[in-house]
N, C-alpha and C positions, 0 to 999 in steps of 0.2 A: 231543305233550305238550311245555310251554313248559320249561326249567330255570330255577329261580330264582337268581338273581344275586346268586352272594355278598355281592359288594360292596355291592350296594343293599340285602341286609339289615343288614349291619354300618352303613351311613349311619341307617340308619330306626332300628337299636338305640340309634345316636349321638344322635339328635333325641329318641327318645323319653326315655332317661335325663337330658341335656339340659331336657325340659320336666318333668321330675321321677315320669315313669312308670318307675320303677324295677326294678318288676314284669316288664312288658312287657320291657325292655330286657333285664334278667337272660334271660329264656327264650332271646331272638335270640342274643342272645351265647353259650348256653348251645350251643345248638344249632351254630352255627359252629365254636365250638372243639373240639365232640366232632364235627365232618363231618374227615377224615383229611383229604379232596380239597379242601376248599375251601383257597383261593388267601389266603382272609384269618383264617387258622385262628388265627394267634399274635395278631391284632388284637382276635378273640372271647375268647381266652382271657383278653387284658390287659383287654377290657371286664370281661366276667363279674366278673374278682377286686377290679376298682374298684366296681362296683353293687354287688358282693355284700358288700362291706368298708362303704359307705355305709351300706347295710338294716340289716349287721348292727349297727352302731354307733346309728344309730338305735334300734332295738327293743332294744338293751340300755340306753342311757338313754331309752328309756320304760318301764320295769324289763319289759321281755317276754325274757330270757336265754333261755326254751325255745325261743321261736320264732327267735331270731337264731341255736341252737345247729342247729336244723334245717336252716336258712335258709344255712349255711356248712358244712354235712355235705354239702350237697345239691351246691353249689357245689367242693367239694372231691373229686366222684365222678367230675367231668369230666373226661377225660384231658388234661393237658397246663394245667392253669389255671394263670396266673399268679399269682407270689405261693403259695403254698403255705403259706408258714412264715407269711407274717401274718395271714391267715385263721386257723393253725393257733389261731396266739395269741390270735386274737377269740376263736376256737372254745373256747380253756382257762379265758379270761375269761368268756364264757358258763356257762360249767363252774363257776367261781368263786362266783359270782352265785348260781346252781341251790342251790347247796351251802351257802351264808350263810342262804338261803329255809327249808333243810332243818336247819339248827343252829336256826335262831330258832323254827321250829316245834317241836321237840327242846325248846327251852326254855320256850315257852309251855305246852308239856304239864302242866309243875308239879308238881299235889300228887300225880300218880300215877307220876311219875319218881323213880326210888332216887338217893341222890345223889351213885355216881357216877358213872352216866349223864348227871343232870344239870350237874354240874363239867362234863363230859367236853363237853357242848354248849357250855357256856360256854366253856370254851378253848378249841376250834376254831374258834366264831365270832366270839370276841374276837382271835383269831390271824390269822386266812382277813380280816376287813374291813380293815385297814389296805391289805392286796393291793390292795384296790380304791381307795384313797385316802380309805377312810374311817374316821381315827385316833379320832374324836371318838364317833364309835358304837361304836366296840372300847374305848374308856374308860367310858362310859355300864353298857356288857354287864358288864367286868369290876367297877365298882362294885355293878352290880344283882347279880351272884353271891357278891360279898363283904359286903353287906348283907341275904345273904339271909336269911328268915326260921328255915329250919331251917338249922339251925348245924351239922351232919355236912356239909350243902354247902357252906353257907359256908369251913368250912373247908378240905374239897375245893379248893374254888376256892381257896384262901389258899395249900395246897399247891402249885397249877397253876401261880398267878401267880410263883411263885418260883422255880422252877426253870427253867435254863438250856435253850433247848433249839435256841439255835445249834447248827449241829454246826462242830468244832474244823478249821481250815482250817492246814496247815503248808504 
């Protein structure tokens, strides 16, 4: 029986990520950096955490945050991956993402939301969307709850908007 040659999977995961098979590439790297013996273990593992950072960054700007969240759990099981911490922080920004998806549904629910449950979705994801760089849709949210039609939310929300909720740094 032949042994396959680290090396030359790590070159073949290089070519393939390279021509944009990102997929492919992730597996080989994957594989290498969780092989203890292979000779190019730390090389698998700095691939894996570059593919895996790419995909993920991709599938979150194409709004797919489940799958990029999966896609860097996966990648994060491997022993020894490189990078840890910035995957972590795709991984929280996935998280980010999931949780803005899960307030705006919270808020579409509407006329059978008490209201203040529904405040409560509005400030979380009039809170949580700037994280992502999106001020202007955390403006739109907090207007659309302070305009809202039943006024126990409205005012909810009027409450929300106003209080401080820095915490005090000495």
């Amino acid at each position: 029986m032949t042994a396959i040659d680290p090396g030359r999977q790590i070159d073949r995961a290089r070519g393939l990520a390279e021509a944009g098979d990102l997929d492919a590439a992730a597996a080989i790297f994957a594989e290498v950096a969780a092989d203890g013996d292979a000779p190019d273990r730390q090389e698998g593992a700095a691939g894996l955490s570059d593919v895996a950072e790419r995909m993920a960054e991709r599938l979150l700007e194409d709004g797919e945050p489940g799958q990029a969240a999966d896609l860097l759990l996966r990648a994060l099981s491997v022993p020894g991956v490189a990078e840890p911490a910035r995957l972590r922080i795709l991984l929280g920004l996935a998280h980010l993402d999931m949780a803005c998806g899960e307030f705006a549904g919270a808020v579409e629910e509407g006329d059978g939301v008490d209201a203040g449950t529904g405040a409560l979705a509005i400030e979380l994801l009039a809170r949580v969307l700037p994280l992502r760089g999106r001020d202007g849709d955390a403006e739109t949210v907090w207007r659309y709850g302070l305009a809202h039609p039943d006024t126990a939310l409205a005012e909810e929300v009027r409450l929300r908007l106003s209080r401080d909720v820095r915490p005090s740094v000495t």
